[in-house]
PAROLO-223945 format. One line per 8 residues: number of its first residue (from 0); their letters; for each residue x, y, z of C-alpha. Coordinates in steps of 0.5 Angstrom, whole numbers, plus 500, padded with zeros to 3 digits. Example, Ala and Ser with C-alpha at 12.3 -4.5 7.8 and 13.67 -1.06 7.14 Angstrom:
2
0> as> 525 491 516 ~ 527 498 514;
***
This chain:
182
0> xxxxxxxx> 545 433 444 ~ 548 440 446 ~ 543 443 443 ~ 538 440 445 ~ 541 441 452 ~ 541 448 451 ~ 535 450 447 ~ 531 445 453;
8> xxxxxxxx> 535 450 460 ~ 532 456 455 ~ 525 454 455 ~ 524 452 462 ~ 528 459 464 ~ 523 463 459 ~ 517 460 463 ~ 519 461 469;
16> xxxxxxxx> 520 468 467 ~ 513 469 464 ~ 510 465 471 ~ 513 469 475 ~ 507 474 476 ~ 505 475 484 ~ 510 479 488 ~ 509 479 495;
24> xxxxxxxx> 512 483 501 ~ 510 482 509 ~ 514 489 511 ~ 511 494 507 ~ 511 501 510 ~ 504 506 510 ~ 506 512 514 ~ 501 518 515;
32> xxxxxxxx> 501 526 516 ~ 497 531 519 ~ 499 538 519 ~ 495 544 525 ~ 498 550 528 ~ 497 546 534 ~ 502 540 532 ~ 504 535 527;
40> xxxxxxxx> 503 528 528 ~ 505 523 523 ~ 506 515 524 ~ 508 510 521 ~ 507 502 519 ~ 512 497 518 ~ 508 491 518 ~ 504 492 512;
48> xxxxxxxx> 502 485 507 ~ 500 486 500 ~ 500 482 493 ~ 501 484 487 ~ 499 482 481 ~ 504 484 475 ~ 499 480 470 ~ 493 483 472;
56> xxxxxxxx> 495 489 475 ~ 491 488 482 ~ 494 490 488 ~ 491 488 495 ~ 494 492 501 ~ 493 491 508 ~ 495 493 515 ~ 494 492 523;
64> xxxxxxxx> 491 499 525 ~ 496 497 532 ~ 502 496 528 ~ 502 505 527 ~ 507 508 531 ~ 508 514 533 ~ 514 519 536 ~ 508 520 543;
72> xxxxxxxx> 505 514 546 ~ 501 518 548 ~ 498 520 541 ~ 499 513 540 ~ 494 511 546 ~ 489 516 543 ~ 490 514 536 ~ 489 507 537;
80> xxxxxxxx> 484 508 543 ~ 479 514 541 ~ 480 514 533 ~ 481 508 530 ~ 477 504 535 ~ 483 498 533 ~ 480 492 538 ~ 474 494 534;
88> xxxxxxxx> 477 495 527 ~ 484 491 527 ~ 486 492 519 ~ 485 496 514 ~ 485 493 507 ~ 486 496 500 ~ 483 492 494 ~ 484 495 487;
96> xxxxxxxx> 488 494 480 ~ 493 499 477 ~ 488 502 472 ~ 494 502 465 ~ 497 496 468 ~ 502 495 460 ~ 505 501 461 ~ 508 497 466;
104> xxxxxxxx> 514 492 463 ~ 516 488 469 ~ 522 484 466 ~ 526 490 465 ~ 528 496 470 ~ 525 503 470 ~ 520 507 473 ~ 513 507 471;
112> xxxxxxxx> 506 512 472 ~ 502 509 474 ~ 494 510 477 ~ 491 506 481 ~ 484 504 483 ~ 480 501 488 ~ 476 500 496 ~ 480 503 502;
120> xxxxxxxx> 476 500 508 ~ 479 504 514 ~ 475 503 521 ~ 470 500 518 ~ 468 504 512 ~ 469 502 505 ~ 471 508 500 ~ 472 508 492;
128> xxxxxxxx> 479 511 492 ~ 484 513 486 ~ 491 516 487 ~ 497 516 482 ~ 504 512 484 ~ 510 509 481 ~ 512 503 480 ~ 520 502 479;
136> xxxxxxxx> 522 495 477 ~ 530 493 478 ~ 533 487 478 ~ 527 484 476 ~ 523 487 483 ~ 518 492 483 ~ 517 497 488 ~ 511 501 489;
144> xxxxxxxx> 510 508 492 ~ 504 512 492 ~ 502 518 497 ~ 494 520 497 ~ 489 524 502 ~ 483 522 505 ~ 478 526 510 ~ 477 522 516;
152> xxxxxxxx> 469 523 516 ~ 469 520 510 ~ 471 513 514 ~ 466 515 519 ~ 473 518 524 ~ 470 522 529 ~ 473 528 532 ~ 472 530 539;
160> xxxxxxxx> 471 538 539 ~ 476 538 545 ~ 482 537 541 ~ 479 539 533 ~ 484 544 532 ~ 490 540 535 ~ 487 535 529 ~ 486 536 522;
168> xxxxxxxx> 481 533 517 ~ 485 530 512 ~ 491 526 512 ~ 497 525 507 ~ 498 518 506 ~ 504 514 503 ~ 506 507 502 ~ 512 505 500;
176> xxxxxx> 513 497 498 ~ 518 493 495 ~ 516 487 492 ~ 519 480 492 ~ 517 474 488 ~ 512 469 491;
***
């Protein structure tokens, strides 16, 4: 009856395991970098939602344009106001899939390569993207990183000729999240 106890605790523990496929996180962070010989501007995105898919490797992110912060409200202002038009267009989303996603062993902790692939909608314009990331797993929750650039005529981002040498046309984008299990 002991073994029968026992053998029955390990099956239901290895299925759990084997169900545990989506992982989730609601405070991811993306953060962006422009360098001009006029000014740096950087800001950044605590409230990032995205799922993960440790099956299939699909990976979606999404973001609330008004929750960048920047050092200068001011920046933040125009930002929100002139650029981004954030009443307009109040996310932006990521949907993609890891390319290699069995080079990744999400019940055991180490770090993995990764390319990932996919759509970025930002201000209303949808691109095909690809970048390179890590994926570190430990203690069983992945964490993902990956930093790529885009240009902003790409998404249809106008800048005005007034400020163009303060405002550089590409930006250096990071995300950074750290999963749990759903």
């Amino acid at each position: 009856m002991k073994n029968l106890l026992f053998l029955t605790i390990i099956c239901c523990g290895q299925v759990q395991a084997k169900a545990q496929t989506i992982f989730i996180t609601r405070n991811g962070q993306i953060s962006f970098f422009s360098k001009t010989s006029m000014e740096n501007i950087d800001a950044v995105n605590n409230d990032v939602a995205s799922v993960l898919n440790s099956q299939t490797g699909e990976i979606v992110f999404q973001a609330l344009v008004k929750s960048f912060h920047f050092q200068r409200a001011l920046m933040e202002e125009h930002f929100n106001e002139n650029y981004m038009e954030s009443d307009k267009f109040p996310k932006s989303v990521f949907k993609g899939k890891i390319a290699n996603p069995a080079v990744i062993n999400f019940s055991r902790d180490g770090s993995y390569a990764v390319n990932v692939e996919g759509e970025l909608t930002i201000h209303g314009v949808t691109q095909k993207v690809a970048a390179p990331g890590t994926v570190v797993v430990k203690g069983g929750k992945p964490s993902a990183v990956s930093t790529f650039r885009i240009k902003l005529k790409d998404y249809d981002i106008k800048i005005p000729s007034l400020v163009a040498d303060k405002i550089s046309e590409t930006l250096d984008i990071t995300v950074n999240c750290q999963y749990q299990p759903k």
